[in-house]
C-alpha distance (Angstrom), angle and dihedral (degrees) to the residues before:
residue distance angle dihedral
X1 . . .
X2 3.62 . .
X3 3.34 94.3 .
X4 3.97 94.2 51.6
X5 3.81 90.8 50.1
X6 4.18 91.4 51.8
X7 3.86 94.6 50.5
X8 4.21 79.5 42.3
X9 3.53 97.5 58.8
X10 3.78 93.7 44.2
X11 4.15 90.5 41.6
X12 3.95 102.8 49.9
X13 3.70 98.6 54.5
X14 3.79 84.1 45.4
X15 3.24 103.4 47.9
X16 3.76 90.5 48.0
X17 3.93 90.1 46.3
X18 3.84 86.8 -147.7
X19 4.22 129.0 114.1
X20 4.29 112.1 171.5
X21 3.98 86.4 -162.7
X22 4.05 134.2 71.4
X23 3.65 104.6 -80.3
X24 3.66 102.6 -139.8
X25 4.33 144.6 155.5
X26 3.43 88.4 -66.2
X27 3.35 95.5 60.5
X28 4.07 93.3 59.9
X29 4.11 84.0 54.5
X30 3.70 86.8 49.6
X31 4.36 88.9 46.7
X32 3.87 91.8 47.9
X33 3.87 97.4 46.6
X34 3.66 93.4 45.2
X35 3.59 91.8 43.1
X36 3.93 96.0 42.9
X37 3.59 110.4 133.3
X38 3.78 100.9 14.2
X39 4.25 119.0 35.2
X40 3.88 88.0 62.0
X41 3.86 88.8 72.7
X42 3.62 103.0 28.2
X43 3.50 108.8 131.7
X44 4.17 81.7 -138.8
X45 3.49 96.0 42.5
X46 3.93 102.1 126.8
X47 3.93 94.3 41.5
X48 4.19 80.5 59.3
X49 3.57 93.3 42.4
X50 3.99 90.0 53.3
X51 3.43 95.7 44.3
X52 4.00 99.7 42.5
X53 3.40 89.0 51.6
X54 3.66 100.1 42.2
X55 3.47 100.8 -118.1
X56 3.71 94.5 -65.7
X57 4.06 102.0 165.3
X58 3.81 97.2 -155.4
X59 3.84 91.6 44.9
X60 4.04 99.6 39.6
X61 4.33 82.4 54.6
X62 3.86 96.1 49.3
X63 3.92 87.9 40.3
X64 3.79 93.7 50.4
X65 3.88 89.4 40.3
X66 3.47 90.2 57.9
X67 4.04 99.7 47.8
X68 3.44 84.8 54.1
X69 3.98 102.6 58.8
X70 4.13 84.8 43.7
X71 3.97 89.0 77.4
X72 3.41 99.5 23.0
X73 4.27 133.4 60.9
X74 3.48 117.0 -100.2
X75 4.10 94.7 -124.2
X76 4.03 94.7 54.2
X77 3.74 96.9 44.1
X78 3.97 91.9 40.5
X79 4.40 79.5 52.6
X80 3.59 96.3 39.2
X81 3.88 97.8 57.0
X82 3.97 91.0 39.8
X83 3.96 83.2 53.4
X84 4.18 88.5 51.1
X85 3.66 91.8 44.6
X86 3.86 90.4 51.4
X87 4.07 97.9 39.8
X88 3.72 91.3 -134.8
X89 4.16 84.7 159.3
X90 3.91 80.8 66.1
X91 3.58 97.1 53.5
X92 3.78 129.2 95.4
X93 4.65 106.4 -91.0
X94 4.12 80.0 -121.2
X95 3.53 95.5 55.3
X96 3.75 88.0 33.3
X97 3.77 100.8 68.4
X98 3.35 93.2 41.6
X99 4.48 90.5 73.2
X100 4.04 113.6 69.0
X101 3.65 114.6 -179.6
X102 3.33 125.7 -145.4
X103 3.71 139.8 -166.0
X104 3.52 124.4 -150.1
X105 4.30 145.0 117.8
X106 3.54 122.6 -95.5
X107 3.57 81.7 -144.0
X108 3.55 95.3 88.9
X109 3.80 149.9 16.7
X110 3.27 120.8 -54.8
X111 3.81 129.3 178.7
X112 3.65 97.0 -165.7
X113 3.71 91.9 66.3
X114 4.19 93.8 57.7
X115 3.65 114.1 105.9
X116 3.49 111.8 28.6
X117 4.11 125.3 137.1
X118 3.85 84.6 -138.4
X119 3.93 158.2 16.7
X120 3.88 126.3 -160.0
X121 3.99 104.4 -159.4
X122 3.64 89.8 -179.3
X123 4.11 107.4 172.2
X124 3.23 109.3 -16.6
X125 3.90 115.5 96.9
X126 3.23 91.3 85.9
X127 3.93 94.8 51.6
X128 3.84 83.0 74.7
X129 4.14 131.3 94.2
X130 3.66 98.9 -116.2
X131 3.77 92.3 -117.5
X132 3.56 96.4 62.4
X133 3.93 91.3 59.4
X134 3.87 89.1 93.3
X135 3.85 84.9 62.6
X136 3.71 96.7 47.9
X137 3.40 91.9 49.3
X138 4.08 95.4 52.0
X139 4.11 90.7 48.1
X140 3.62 95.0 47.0
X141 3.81 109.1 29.1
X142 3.67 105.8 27.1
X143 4.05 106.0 28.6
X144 3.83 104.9 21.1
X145 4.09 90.5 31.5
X146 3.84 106.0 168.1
X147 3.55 120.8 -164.2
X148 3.51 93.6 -118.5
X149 3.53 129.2 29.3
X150 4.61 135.7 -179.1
X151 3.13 120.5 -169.7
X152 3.64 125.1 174.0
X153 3.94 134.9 -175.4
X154 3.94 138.5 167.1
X155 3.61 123.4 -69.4
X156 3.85 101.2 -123.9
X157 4.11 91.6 -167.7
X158 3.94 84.7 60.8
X159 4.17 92.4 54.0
X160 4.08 79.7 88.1
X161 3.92 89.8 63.7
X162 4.03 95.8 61.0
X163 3.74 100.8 76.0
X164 3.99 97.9 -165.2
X165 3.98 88.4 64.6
X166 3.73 124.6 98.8
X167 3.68 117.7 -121.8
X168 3.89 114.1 -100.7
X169 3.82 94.5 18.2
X170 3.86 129.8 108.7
X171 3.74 134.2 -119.5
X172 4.05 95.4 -112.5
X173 3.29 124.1 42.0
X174 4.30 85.3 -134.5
X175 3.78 93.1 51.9
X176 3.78 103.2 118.1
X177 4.18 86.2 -175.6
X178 3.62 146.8 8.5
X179 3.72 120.0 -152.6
X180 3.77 123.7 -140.3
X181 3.97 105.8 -139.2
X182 3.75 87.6 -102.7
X183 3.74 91.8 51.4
X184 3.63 86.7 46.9
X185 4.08 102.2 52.7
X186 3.73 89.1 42.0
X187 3.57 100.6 58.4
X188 3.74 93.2 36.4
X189 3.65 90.4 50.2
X190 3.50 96.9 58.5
X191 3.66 95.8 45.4
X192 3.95 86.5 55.3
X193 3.69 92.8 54.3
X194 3.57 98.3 37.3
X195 4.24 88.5 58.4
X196 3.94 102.3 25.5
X197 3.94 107.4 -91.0
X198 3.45 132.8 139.2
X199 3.83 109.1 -143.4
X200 3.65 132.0 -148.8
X201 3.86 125.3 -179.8
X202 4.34 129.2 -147.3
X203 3.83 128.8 -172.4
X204 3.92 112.7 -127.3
X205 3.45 117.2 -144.4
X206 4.03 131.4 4.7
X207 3.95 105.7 -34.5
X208 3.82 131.2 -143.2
X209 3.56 118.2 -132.7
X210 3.38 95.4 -122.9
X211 3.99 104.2 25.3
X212 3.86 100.3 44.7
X213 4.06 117.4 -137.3
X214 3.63 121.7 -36.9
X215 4.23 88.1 -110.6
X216 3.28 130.7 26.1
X217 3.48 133.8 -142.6
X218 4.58 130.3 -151.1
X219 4.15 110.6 -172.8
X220 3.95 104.3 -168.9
X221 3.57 115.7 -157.3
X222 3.72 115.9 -159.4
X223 4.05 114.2 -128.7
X224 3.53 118.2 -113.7
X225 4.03 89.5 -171.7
């Protein structure tokens, strides 16, 4: 019976594709714990997760994201999406073979990432809680310490140029910061001298005299001296 009246509760509003309230996040909580144990392999399970959630974009993806990785483990569907996103099925079986993914947290050690010629940190500083910078740092700079490394991150000064934006706010709703360029070249100044780079900075994208570019880019070169 209590089985019957989960799938129910999930089913009716579906079925008559109609909620008189503000579908928000809580309602994907609500979705998943209802559906626990059976949506995830319902051979309709996106057609209920578009409906329930009246068609809410943003919601339907982290829904569907989530039924995935109930079924699945976290490594292989982390891999299999980054191998979508990159269409390695569309690339030649020589160059193929020569890409391994790997899923891991620049939180902490990781021998995997020793050894490598190079690291493209391309927008994702500012993904992290400020206070877990000092552990970035260590796994990238000082354990996994590539000879070359680019990093890029937004521009805050340039927020101003992008007239739909509130004041104040950030450009992703998971940014935790946005550096100024000044913020920016101190911090990764003293992480280059602290670990034996050299540090260079590039504007991406067209630049305003007075702004700077819209993202901006640090390439550390480790000393040889």
């Amino acid at each position: 019976m209590q089985d019957v009246l989960q799938h129910l509760y999930v089913l009716l509003p579906v079925l008559d594709d109609e909620k008189h309230y503000w579908v928000g996040k809580d309602e994907v909580e609500k979705l998943l714990r209802r559906g626990q144990g059976w949506l995830s392999t319902h051979p309709a399970r996106e057609e209920i997760t578009r409906r329930y959630l009246k068609y809410q974009h943003r919601l339907m993806r982290e829904a569907m994201a989530r039924l995935i990785d109930e079924d699945n483990d976290p490594d292989e569907v982390a891999e299999a999406r980054a191998a979508e996103r990159l269409r390695l099925n569309s690339l030649p079986p020589r160059k193929r073979e020569r890409i391994k993914l790997l899923q891991g947290s620049l939180m902490y050690r990781d021998m995997r990432l020793g050894g490598y010629d190079a690291a493209a940190v391309v927008e994702v500083v500012e993904h992290l809680d400020p206070p877990r910078l000092a552990a970035f740092e260590r796994v990238l700079f000082a354990r996994a310490k590539p000879s070359t490394i680019v990093m890029t991150t937004p521009n805050r000064e340039y927020n101003i140029k992008f007239e739909t934006m509130p004041a104040g706010s950030f450009r992703h709703r998971d940014h935790r910061f946005e550096w100024t360029r000044q913020e920016f070249q101190s911090w990764t100044k003293q992480v280059a001298l602290q670990h034996g780079y050299a540090v260079s900075f590039l504007p991406v994208g067209d630049a305003d005299a007075v702004l700077g570019a819209p993202t901006q880019m640090a390439i550390f070169r480790l000393s040889t001296g």
